[in-house]
Structure formats: C-alpha cells, structure tokens
N, C-alpha and C positions, 0 to 999 in steps of 0.2 A: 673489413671491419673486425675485431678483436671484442670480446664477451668473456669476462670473467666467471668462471664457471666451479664455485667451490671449490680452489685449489689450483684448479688448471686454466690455461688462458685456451679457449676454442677459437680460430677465424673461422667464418663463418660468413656467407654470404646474405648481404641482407633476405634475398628474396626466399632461402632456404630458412633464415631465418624468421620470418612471419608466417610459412608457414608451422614450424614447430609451434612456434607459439599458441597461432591458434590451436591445433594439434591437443596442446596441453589444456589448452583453457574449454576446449571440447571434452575435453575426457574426463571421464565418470571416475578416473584412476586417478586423475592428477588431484594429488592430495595436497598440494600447496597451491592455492587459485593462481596465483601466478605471484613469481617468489621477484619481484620487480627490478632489484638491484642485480639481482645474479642468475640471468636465464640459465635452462639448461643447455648441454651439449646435444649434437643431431644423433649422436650414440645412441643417450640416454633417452631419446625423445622416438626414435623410433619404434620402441615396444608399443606406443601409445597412437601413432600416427592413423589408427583405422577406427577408433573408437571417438566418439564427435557427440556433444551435448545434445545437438540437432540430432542425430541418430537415436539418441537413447530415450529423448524425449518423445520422438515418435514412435520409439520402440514401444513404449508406457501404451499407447493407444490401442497396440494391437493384441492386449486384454479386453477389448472391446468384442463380443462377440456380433456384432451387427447394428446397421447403419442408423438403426434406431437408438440404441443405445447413444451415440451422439447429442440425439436431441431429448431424450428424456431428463428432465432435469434428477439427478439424484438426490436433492434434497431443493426444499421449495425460494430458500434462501441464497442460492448461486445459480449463476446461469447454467445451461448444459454444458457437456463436453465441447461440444462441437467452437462453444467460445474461445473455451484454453485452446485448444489445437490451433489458432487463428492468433490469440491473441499474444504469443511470446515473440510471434514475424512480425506482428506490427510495430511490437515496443523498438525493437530494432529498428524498423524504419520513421517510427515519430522520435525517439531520441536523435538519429542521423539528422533527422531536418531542424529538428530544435537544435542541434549542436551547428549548423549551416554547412553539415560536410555534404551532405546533397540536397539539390534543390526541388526537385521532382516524386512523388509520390509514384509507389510500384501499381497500386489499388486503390483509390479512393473510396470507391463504395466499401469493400473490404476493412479499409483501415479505421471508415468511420462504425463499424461493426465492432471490430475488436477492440476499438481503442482504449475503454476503462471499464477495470473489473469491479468486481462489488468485495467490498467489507459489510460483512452482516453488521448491519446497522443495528439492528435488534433481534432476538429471539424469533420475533412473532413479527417482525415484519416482512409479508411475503410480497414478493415480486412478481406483480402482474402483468408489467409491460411486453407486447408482444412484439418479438424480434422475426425479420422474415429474411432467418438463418440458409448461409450459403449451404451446396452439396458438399460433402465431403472431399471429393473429386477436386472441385475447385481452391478448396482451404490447403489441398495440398499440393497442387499448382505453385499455388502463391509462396508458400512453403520454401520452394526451390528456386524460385527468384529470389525471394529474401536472401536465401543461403548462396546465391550466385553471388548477390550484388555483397555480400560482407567478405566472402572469400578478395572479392577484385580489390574490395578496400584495403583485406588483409597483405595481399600482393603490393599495393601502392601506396597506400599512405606513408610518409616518410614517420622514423621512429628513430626517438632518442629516451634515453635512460636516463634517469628512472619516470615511468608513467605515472604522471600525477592527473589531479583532477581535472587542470587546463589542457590535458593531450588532446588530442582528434581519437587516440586510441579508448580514452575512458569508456567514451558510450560504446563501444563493442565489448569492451569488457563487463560494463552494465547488463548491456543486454543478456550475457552469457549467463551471468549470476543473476539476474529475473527470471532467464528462463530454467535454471537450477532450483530457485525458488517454487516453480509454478509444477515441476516433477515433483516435489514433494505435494506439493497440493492436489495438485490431480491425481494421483495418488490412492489419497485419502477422499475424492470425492467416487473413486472406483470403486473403492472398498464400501463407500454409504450407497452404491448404485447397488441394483435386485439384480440375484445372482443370475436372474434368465438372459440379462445384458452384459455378461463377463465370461472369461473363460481364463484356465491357468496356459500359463504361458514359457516355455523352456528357460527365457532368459529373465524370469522375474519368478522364483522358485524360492518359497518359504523355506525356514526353519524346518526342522523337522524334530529336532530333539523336544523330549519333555522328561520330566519325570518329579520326583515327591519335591515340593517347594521349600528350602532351608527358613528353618527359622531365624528371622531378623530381629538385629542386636541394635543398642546403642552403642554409638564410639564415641569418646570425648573426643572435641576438636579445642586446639588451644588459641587462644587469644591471640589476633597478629591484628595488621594491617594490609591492607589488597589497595593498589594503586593499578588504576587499570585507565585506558581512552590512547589512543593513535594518536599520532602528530604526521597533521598533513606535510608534515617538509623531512619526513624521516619514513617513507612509505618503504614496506615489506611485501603487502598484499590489500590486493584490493578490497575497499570496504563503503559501507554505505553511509549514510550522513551521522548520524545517531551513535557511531564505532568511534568517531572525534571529538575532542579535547581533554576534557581530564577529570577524574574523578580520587581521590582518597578517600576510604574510611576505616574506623578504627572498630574490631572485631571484637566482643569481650568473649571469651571462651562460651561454647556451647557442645552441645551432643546430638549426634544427626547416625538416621540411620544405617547402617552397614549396607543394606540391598534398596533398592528401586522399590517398593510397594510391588507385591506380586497378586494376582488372581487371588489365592492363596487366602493372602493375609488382608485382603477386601473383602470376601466373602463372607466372614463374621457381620460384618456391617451391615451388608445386604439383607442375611438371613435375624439380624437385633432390629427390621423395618425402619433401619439408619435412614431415607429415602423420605418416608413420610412423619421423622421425628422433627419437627420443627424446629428445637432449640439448638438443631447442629446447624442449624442453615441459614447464613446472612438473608436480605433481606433482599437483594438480587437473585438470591440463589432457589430462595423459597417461590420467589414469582416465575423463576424458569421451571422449579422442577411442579411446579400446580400445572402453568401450562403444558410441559410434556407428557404427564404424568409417569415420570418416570419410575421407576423402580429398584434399576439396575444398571451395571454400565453398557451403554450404547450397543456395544458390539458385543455382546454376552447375550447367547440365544438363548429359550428354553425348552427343553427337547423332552418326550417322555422317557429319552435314554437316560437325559442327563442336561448336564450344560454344555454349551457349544461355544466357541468364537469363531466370529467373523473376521478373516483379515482379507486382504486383497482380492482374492476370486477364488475364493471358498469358503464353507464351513470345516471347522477341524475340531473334535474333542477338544475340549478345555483344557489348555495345556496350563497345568495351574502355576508352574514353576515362572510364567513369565509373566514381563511388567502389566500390573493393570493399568487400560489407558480409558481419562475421562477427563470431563473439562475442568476447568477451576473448582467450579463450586461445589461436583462432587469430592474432589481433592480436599478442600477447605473443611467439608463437614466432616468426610473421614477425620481429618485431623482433628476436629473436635469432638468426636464422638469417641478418638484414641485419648486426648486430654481427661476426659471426663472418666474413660476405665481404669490409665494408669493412674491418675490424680496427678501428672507432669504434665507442665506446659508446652504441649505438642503442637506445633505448625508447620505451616511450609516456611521452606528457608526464603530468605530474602535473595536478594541480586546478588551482596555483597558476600551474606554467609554463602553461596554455590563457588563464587572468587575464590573464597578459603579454602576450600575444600580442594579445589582445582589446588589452589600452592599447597597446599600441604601433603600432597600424594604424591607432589613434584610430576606434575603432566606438561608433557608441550603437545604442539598441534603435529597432528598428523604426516609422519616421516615424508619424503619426498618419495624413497627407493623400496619403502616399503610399505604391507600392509597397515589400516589403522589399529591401535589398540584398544579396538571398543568393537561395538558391532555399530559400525558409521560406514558411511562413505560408497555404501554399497558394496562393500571388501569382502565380504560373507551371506548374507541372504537379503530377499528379499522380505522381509518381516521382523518382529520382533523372535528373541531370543531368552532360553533362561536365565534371569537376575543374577545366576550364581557362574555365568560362565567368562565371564572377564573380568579378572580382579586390577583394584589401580589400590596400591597399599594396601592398608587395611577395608578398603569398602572396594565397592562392584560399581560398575556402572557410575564415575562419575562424567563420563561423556557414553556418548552411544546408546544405542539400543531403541530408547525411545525419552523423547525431550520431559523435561521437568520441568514443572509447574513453580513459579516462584509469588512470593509474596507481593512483588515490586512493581505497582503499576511502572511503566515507561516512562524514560525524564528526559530531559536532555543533557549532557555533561556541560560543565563549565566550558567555554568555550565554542560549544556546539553551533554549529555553520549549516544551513541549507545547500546541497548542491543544485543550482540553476538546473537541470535538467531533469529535476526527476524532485519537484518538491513535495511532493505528496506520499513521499516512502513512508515517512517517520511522522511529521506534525500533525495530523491528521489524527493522530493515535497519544496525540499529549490530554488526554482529556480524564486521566483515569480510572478510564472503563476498561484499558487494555493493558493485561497484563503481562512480563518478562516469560520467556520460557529461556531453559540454557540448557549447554550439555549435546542436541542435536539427536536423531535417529538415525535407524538403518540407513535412512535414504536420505539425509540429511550431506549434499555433496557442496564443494568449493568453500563459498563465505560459510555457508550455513557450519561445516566442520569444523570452525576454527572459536578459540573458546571466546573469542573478541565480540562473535556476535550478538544482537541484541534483537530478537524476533519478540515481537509482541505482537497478541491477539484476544478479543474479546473473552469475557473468563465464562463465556456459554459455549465456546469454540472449540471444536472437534480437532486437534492434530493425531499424530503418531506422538499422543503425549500421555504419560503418567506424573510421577511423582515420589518424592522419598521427605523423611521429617524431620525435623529438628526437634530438640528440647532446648529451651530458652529461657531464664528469668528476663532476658531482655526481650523488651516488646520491636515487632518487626519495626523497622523505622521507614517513613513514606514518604521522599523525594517530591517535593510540592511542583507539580507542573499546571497550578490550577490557571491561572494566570496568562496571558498570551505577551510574552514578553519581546516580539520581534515586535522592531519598530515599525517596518511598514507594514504589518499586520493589526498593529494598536492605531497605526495613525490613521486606516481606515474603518477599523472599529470604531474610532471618533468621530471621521466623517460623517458616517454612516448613521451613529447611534449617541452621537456626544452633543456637546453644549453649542450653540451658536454664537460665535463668534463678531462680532461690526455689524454686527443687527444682519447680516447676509442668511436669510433662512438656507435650513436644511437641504442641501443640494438636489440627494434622491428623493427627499419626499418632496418636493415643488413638483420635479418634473414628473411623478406618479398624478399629483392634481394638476397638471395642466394636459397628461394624456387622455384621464379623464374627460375632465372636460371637453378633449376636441372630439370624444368619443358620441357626445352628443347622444343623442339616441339611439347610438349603431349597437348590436348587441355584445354585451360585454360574458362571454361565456369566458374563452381562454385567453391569455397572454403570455408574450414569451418575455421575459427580461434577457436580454441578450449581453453577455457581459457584465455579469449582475454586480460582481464584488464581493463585498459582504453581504450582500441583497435585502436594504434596507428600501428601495424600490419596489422589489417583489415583491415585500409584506404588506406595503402600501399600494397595490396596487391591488391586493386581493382582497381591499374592502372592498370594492365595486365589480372585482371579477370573480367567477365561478372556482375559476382554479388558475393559478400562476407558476409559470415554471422559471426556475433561474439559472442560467447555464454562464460558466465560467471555466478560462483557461485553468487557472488555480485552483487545485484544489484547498490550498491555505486559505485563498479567500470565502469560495463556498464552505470550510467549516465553521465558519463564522456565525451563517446563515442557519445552516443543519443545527449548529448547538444552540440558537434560539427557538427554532420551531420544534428540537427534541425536550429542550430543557429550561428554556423562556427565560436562561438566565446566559448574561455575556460578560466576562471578566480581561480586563487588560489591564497594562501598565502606560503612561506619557511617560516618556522624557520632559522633565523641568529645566535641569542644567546639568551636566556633567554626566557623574552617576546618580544622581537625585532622580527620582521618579514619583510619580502619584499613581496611587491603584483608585480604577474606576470599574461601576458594575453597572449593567442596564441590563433591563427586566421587557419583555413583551407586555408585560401587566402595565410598566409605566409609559412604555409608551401609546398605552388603549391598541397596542397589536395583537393580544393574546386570542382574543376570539378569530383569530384569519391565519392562522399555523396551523390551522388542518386543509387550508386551500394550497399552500404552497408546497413545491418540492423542489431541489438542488440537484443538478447534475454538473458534473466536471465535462466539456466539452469545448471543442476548436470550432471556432464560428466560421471559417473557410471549409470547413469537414465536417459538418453537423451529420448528425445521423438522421437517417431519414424519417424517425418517430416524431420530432422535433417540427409536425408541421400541423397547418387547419389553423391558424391562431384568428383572431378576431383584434389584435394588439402588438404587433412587435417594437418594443422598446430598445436602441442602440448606443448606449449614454459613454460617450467620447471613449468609441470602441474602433471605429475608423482607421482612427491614425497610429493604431496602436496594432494593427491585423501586417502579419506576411505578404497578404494579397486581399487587398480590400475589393477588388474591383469584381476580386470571386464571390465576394458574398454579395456584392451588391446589387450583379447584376442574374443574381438567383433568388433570392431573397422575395423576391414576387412570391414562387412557386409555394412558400410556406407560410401566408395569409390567404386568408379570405376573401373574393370579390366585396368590395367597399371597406375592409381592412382597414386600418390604417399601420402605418409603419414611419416611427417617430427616432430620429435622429441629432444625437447631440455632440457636438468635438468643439474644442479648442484648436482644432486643425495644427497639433504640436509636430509636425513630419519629422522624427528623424530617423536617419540611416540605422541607426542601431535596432528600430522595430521592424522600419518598412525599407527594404533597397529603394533608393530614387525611380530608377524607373518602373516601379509600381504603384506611388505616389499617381492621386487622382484629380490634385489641384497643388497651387503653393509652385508654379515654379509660373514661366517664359513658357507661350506657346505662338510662333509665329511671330515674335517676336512684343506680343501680349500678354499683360498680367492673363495669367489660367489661375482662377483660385479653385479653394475645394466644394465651392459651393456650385461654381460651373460644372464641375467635372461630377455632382450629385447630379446635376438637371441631365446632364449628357447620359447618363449611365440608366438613371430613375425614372424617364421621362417615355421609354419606351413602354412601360405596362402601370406607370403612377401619374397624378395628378400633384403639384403642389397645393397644400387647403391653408399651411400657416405657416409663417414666417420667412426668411430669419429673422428671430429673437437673440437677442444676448440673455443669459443669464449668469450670474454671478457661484464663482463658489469658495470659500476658503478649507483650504487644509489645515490645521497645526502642526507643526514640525517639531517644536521645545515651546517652554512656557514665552518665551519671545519672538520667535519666528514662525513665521504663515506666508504660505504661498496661497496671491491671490488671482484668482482667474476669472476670464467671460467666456465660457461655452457659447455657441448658437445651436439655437435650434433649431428646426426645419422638422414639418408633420406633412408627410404623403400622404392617399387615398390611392389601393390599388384602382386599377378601372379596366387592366386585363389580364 
C-alpha cells in the first residue's frame, strides 16, 4: 500500500502502518492529532513510537502519593480520582460496543462504575451518592485489557483514507482525544487535592522561571472578518461535534491586551477588596463568591512570608510574572473593576474577537516536526509560565500557557450535527450556563491544541485558565442557543410536555396514573423511571413517591428533564413545514409540577449495565424500553434484583423489533418458535415468571407523536404490571 506523505510517497505496510498510527495519536508529542489525509512516514514516526496517551495518562497518577489519595475526593463536586483512572478504559470500550465493532463487555461491573462523569451541575450542588469504588490494583488490571484489546483493533481493523466519522477507526480515535481531555482535567483535580496526597514527580516538572511582571499594554486590533467551522467531507484532523459547520462574523476593530492577565496585575483588585465589591459582580457570580467566600484566586495561598501558589504538587513563592488563573466570574469582575478605573470599556473577548486575534498574528496549529510556539502541548513544562515569554506578533500568549476565558456562552454552528456515539459532548452544554475558553494550556494536547477547538465549561469552573481583555465600543454579541432546535429532541419535548393531540391523553403522564394506581397501598418511597426520555413520567410520578429517579441512554434527552427541575422552564422549536417553525415554552408551574422537582433526580445510564446504586425501588417503570435495549433479556431477567419484595415492576412497548436496535437473535418475542407465533408477551411471561407474578394486563394504550404541523405517528403500546414475589 502507498501513503502520500508531504511530498514523498512511503509504502508502507499496513500492519506497520496502524501501528505508527497509533504511535502517533499516543503521543504527548504528536502535535497534529492525526493529519488524516497524509499520514506520516515509519522514519518520521519512530522518534514517537515509545511514548502512548495510555502511558502518560497513567503517568499523571503517579503524582498520587498514596492509595488514599484515590479516593479522597479533591473537591466535593467530582468524583475521586480513582474514577478518572477507570473511566478513560471504559469510554473505549462503551464507544467500541455502541459503534458494534465489539459485542462483549471486558468488565461489566467496572464499566458500569466508570461509565459517566459529572459536569458540576452547580456550585453548591454536592455529591453524596456512595460508590463502593474498585482497588487500585484492579482499575489497573482492567487498564491493560483495554489497552490490549484497542491495540488488536489497531492491528485488524481494515483502514482506508481519509477517516471520517463513519470509519470503525473514529471511536479509537475518540477515545484517544477523551482521554487527552481527561489529562488535563485530572490534572487540575491533583492540583485542587491537599498536598499530603501528592508528590513532585520527574516527568511532570513545573516551570521554574519567575521574575518582575511586564507592564500590560493595549494593541489596536483592526477590523476583519473570522470564518471558522470544519466540513465533515474535507477532514484534516480529528474533531468533536460542536468544531462542524460554519460560522462567519464581522469584527469591528477593537483593542485587546498585549499579555495574559498576570498575578501581577490581579493583585490590585484583590488588595481594592474587588472580591466583596458587588457592583463588579454579575448576579451568578455574586451567588458563587457569597457561597465560597472567597477573597482571592483559588490557588493563591496566604503565607506569613507572603503569597504562595498552588500548582500541581506543590507550593511555590508567587511567581507574579505568570498568568493569573480563575473562573469566569472572577475574570468578568476584574474586567469590570478595570472598566470602571480606566473609564474604557473593558471585557473579555468574545469567541470571534480571540479568532481575530489568532488571524492577525498569522498563527497555525502546532508544526508536525517540531516544537509548539506557546507553552502547549506539553513541549516545555509542566505548569504555567511567564506571560512575557512567548511572543506571537505583537501580543504573548495568544495560544498556550494557560486557556482564556471568553465572553461566548457555547452555540452550535450553522450546520451543526450530533455524532451518534458520543451525544452528550456538546448539547448538553447549549444552555448558556457554559462558557467558550480558547487558546489551550501547558497540558492542553491533540484536539485540545488546535485553534479549531471549542471547550466550554461552567463559568464557576476551575481549568488551567486565566484570561486577557479587550476594549470595545461594541457590546460582546451572544449566539442564541436558548431554544432546543433538534427535531427529535423538540419532538419529545412535545410528547413529553406539549399539547394533546385526537383527544389521546398525555402518554407519560397516564402511565405515571395508572402505576399509581396498581400501586394500591404498596408503599410508595422510591421509583425508578427506567428509560425516562425527557422524564415527564418522573415528574409525575413524584406526586405520590418519596423520591423518583430517571435514568436514560441519552444524555440529550435527560437535559430535558435536569433543565426543568433546575430551571422549571423548557423551550423548543416544532417544525410546521419546511423551514417554518413555532417556538414553544412549558413551565413546571403550568403543569402544577413545580412542587415535585426536589423529589426527582436524572442520571445518564445503560439499562443492561445499570450501576449497582440504581436498586431497593418500590416501582420500576419501563415505558417501551424493551425493544429498543442491545440485550433485553439481560435486563429482564435481573431486574428482580433491584425491586423490593411486593415491588411492582411495570412495563410498556409497542414491541417495534428492529435489527438496527436489537440483533434478531436477542429479540424476546415477534418471531416463529417451533414453528409457532412466540410474541413478546410470551417471551415477558417466560423470562418474568421466574421471581414475578402477573396483577394487570395487557392493556393497549394509545400515544401520538407530532412529526410537522400535519404529520403524527400513531401508536398502541401494552402494558403489563408485575408483582415481584421472589
């Protein structure tokens, strides 16, 4: 086989070929995630061959001075370590199974551990659920299976150029770039851990340099235009959903700072009690810093010597010359508190103004053959650096060192596509609560390097981020993502929470009053909504239960549910005809649900792979989940084990079998058996009938979809209501 290779043509063998590859997409070095159309040469690729993602990611860990350290959470708001070290193998192998390149799970208990991490939902919302977290020992076991079975993948799987989002290779490449993601993070969750549970470590060595901090200037920047977004049929490098379609905007000239905000030049702010001056501080930012009470930035000690920082696994004198790092809202109020002394309208830059500034310094991403021109990539230390020591034109620091704060909650570009595998990267985060950072850090490697990407996180959220300012007569402009404009996300918003259509009542709220109901006197403490959707079920079922949980594959669908019982308000769009559309809004208040969103909670989970917290219910609800599971017959005939004796456990499907949810022969009814109709109601009593009793039905019940203002898909569910009895 022949591989064009900038300039030269290499043959090259495939099987030597996959592995360079991965090689490259291992490596902490390889500064183009992988250049798609024009691999490298086994020349070129040999300096790299001993350096592996999987290695440096576990490298990270062993700043962990002891096994405790694992499980101590570092902050109250994410799990422990011992999660992350588990949870970048598993993505690997629930991407593998959702893509169908393997059928088999390495760990099931395991996987149902690490399966999905947490987005600080809120400041102050802490995390009490108890996890009975594996040894270390074992987490790294598993580790090496992962890493077994992607290497054989890498050996076998056939590979054609250019890798697009349909390959078999994407989700390896996924996984590479989550688990690059989750090195920065973990990271940063080392550095928030107490220093008795860290140690420095040879191959993770800070900066060292410091000295007097340069005074920061304005530069004019001139008025242009930034057209930026990927096209999925024109692929360079791998990227994630949110990096697609298209964006223009038109720049009017502004002035933006020469340096990064340094220690430095925060400290004024600090010591003018910027911190407890209210009028710097939005109205989210005032409710975080009451709750924290903060004062100062995060990682800024106070020492009788002096002032300290905190980075990675140690204290170090204040080295004042480098970027101050803090979340948004400290960012935002500096900026106001600089507005109010210069009398100039000082902000942070938008998405588009950081664009600008990228073209007009004339920057591209990260050379192939050599090091980065920033302090990225890991190419120089492990830490931040002084402001003043990598210039790009006239400013410092417009990638590298440590990520910038931008004005720009998160949008989606024109065109913007979900990839099936991995829908809860980006949507999840259109709510704008979460804001753009660009630019990247020290440890900011692969996608994260490249100016393309699009990381947002909450703007009370701790990275390896600071910040730099603009001056603006023009006000920041704010990409409207209020709205849920994907169709099958609106169209079950509507199910869910919309109008009734043929007189056919509301789908999930009947079948919440008819579980009721069979519930009778049985004690109604918990419930599981199993397959919730948008979890208009859930809400309705927590008038009469204690507390309700709603667990779904999607996480698109469970934000549905989270942004009512955060924010009691729900906004979409219908399709009418064409492009025509209607915006709709429903309220918890109108639908008399408001008082029962502090019973309920949402979690993203595999109903064949539940985690094992997920049991004791007095209610399990299953609403035409069946025909839609990989392996139905796994949940089915477990499913006992996470109800109560007299339980009930209520089930409903339109028994829709197809191939594309369930293989055939996993199918539990709907075909010839013996040369007899087997429907799925057989193959429920066969499975159920071991440890349940039937109390009711089958029923038909009725439900209508809307599709456009003319078309509705009409359907009859059945139902069937179990009683465990052992």
């Amino acid at each position: 086989m022949i591989y064009q290779d900038r300039g030269a043509i290499i043959p090259i063998k495939r099987r030597i070929y996959h592995q360079i590859i991965i090689r490259i997409c291992h490596s902490h070095y390889f500064n183009e995630p992988l250049y798609l159309t024009a691999p490298i040469s086994a020349l070129n690729a040999k300096k790299y061959e001993d350096i592996f993602t999987l290695d440096r990611y576990e490298q990270l860990f062993e700043t962990l001075r002891n096994e405790q350290a694992y499980y101590k959470k570092p902050i109250t708001l994410r799990h422990p370590l011992i999660f992350y070290l588990g949870h970048t193998a598993t993505f690997f192998v629930n991407k593998l199974i959702l893509a169908g390149i393997i059928t088999e799970r390495i760990n099931p208990r395991l996987e149902s551990i690490f399966a999905v991490g947490v987005d600080e939902m809120s400041w102050d919302d802490l995390d009490s659920t108890h996890y009975e977290w594996p040894k270390v020992e074992e987490v790294r076991v598993y580790r090496k299976a992962v890493r077994a079975l992607v290497d054989k993948l890498i050996d076998t799987l056939p590979l054609s150029l250019p890798i697009t989002w349909e390959s078999a290779w994407w989700p390896i490449l996924m996984g590479i770039e989550h688990e690059r993601i989750h090195l920065e993070t973990s990271s940063v969750l080392i550095r928030q851990h107490a220093l008795e549970f860290v140690q420095p470590h040879p191959a993770w060595q800070p900066c060292r340099k410091s000295g007097i901090a340069p005074d920061n200037a304005l530069i004019q920047v001139p008025a242009g235009t930034v057209t930026v977004g990927k096209d999925r049929s024109n692929q360079q490098h791998y990227g994630w959903d949110n990096e697609y379609g298209s964006h223009t905007g038109d720049i009017p000239a502004f002035q933006a700072s020469k340096y990064l905000v340094s220690n430095h030049e925060f400290l004024p702010f600090v010591e003018a009690d910027g911190y407890h001056t209210k009028k710097y501080w939005q109205e989210e930012g005032r409710s975080w810093q009451t709750f924290t009470q903060a004062t100062h930035p995060t990682f800024w000690i106070k020492k009788d010597t002096g002032w300290h920082l905190r980075i990675m696994t140690e204290e170090v004198p204040m080295p004042w010359d480098w970027p101050v790092e803090v979340n948004y809202h400290e960012a935002k109020a500096f900026c106001n508190w600089k507005a109010e002394l210069s009398g100039q309208p000082a902000r942070l830059p938008t998405e588009d103004e950081w664009y600008r500034l990228y073209d007009v310094v004339q920057l591209s991403d990260v050379p192939f053959n050599a090091p980065a021109n920033g302090n990225l990539h890991l190419d120089y230390y492990a830490s931040s650096c002084p402001v003043s020591e990598f210039p790009h034109g006239e400013f410092f620091d417009i990638v590298g060192n440590a990520w910038q704060w931008t004005e720009t909650p998160t949008y989606p570009f024109a065109g913007f596509d979900v990839h099936p595998l991995y829908d809860d990267f980006t949507t999840p985060t259109f709510d704008n609560q979460h804001n753009l950072i660009k630019g990247g850090s020290w440890i900011a490697c692969g996608n994260e390097s490249l100016h393309s990407s699009r990381y947002a996180f909450r703007r009370h959220f701790f990275q390896h981020a600071g910040f730099r300012y603009v001056v603006s007569d023009a006000p920041a402009t704010q990409p409207g993502s209020n709205y849920e404009t994907d169709k099958l996300l609106s169209e079950y918003a509507e199910f869910h929470y919309g109008d009734i259509y043929f007189n056919v009542p509301n789908f999930p709220k009947s079948l919440a009053e008819i579980a009721i109901a069979a519930m009778g006197d049985r004690p109604k403490r918990t419930a599981l909504d199993l397959g919730c959707a948008s979890g208009r079920s859930t809400f309705e079922l927590a008038r009469e239960f204690d507390h309700v949980t709603g667990v779904d594959f999607s996480a698109r669908f469970i934000g549905q549910g989270v942004q009512l019982a955060q924010h009691g308000i729900l906004r979409y769009t219908l399709t009418d005809e064409g492009d025509l559309v209607s915006y709709k809004e429903r309220t918890l208040k109108n639908l008399d649900l408001d008082h029962v969103k502090h019973k309920v909670e949402f979690y993203q989970g595999d109903a064949c792979n539940l985690k094992p917290i997920f049991t004791d219910y007095d209610l399990i609800l299953a609403a035409n989940l069946i025909d839609r599971l990989y392996d139905p017959a796994k949940l089915l005939n477990s499913i006992h084990s996470r109800i109560k004796p007299g339980g009930l456990l209520m089930i409903t499907s339109p028994y829709t079998w197809l191939a594309d949810h369930t293989k055939k022969e996993a199918w539990i009814g709907g075909f010839k058996r013996d040369g007899e109709n087997f429907t799925t109601f057989d193959g429920l009593k066969e499975i159920l009938n071991k440890h349940f009793r039937l109390i009711q039905g089958p029923q038909p019940l009725p439900f209508v979809i809307r599709e456009t203002k003319r078309k509705f898909q009409h359907t009859l569910s059945e139902i069937t209501i179990w009683e465990k009895i052992s």
